[in-house]
Structure formats: structure tokens, C-alpha cells
C-alpha positions in Angstrom: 26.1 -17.7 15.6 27.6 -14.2 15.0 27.7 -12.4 17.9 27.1 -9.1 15.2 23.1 -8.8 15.3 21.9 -8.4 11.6 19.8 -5.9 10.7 16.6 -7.2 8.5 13.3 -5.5 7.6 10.9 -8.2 6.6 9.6 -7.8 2.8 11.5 -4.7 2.8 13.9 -5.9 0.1 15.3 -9.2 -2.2 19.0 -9.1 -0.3 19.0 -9.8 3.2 19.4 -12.9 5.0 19.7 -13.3 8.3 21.9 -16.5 9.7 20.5 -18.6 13.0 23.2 -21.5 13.1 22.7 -23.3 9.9 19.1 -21.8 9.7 19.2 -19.4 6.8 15.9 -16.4 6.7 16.0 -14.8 3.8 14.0 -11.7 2.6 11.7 -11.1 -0.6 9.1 -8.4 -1.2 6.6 -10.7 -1.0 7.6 -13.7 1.0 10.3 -14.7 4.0 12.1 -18.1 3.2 13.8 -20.3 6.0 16.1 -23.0 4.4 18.5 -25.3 6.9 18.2 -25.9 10.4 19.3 -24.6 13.6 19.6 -26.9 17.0 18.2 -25.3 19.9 20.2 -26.8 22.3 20.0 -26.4 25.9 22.9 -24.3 26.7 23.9 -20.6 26.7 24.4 -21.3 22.3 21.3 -22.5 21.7 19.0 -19.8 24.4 21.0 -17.1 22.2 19.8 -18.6 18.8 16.4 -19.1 20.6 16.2 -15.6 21.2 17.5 -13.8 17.9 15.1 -16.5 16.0 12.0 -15.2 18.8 13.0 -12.3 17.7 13.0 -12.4 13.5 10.0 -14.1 13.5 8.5 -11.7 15.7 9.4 -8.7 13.2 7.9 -10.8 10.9 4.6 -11.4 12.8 4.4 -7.5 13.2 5.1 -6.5 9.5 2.5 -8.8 8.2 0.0 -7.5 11.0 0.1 -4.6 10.0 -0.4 -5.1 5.7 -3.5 -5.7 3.6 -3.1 -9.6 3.0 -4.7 -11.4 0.1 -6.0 -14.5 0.9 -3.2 -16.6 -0.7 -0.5 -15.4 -3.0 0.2 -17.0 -6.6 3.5 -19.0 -7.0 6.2 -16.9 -7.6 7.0 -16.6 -11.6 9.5 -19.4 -13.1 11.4 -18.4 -16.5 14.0 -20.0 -18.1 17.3 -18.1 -19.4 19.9 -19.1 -22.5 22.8 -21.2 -20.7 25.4 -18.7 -20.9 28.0 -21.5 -21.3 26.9 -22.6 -24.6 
């Protein structure tokens, strides 16, 4: 875990991703998406990844307590694009 606390505003952007060992959190405008995993150990490591993920998901609870929610969202849109390597 980096010891340099990221900054992240949940569904403020489409950029920012915030690491918890191999636990990745990453932002959209309309969604939060956790891909990988983190061990919460019992030792000093795993209390500090604990804590910082208590703490993003938190933010996260907050932000969406205070929006207008619809009931469900639609799955995001799926296009396709040329392969730029033909």
C-alpha cells in the first residue's frame, strides 16, 4: 500500500483510481468499480488497508446519500471500433 493517500471524489470523474493492495477502485460518473482483491490481514498492513478501504467506501456511501438515485441504472453502452491494426 502507498503510504501517499490518494485523493478520489466518487463519480466526480472517469480517471481516478484508487489502489488498496491489489484491490483496484476506480471512478466513473455514474458508477465505482472494484476489480482485484486486497488481504486484510491481521497485522499493522492489513489495519492500514482496512482503514483507507473504511474510508473510500465511506466517501462513497456519503456521495450517493446525498444524489437523486434512479431505481436501477441501464448497462453502460458497448460499441465496437475499426481495429486500428488492420
Amino acid at each position: 500500500m502507498s503510504s501517499k493517500k490518494q485523493s478520489f471524489v466518487p463519480y466526480a470523474n472517469e480517471a481516478d483510481v484508487v489502489s488498496v493492495g491489489k484491490l483496484m477502485i476506480e471512478n466513473r460518473l455514474d458508477r465505482i468499480t472494484l476489480s482485484g482483491d486486497v488481504d486484510l490481514t491481521a497485522d499493522k498492513i492489513g489495519l492500514a488497508h482496512a482503514r483507507r478501504l473504511h474510508e473510500v467506501l465511506g466517501e462513497i456511501v456519503a456521495k450517493l446519500e446525498t444524489m437523486s438515485l434512479p431505481a436501477e441504472l441501464p448497462p453502460p453502452a458497448v460499441g465496437e471500433v475499426d481495429n486500428p491494426f488492420n
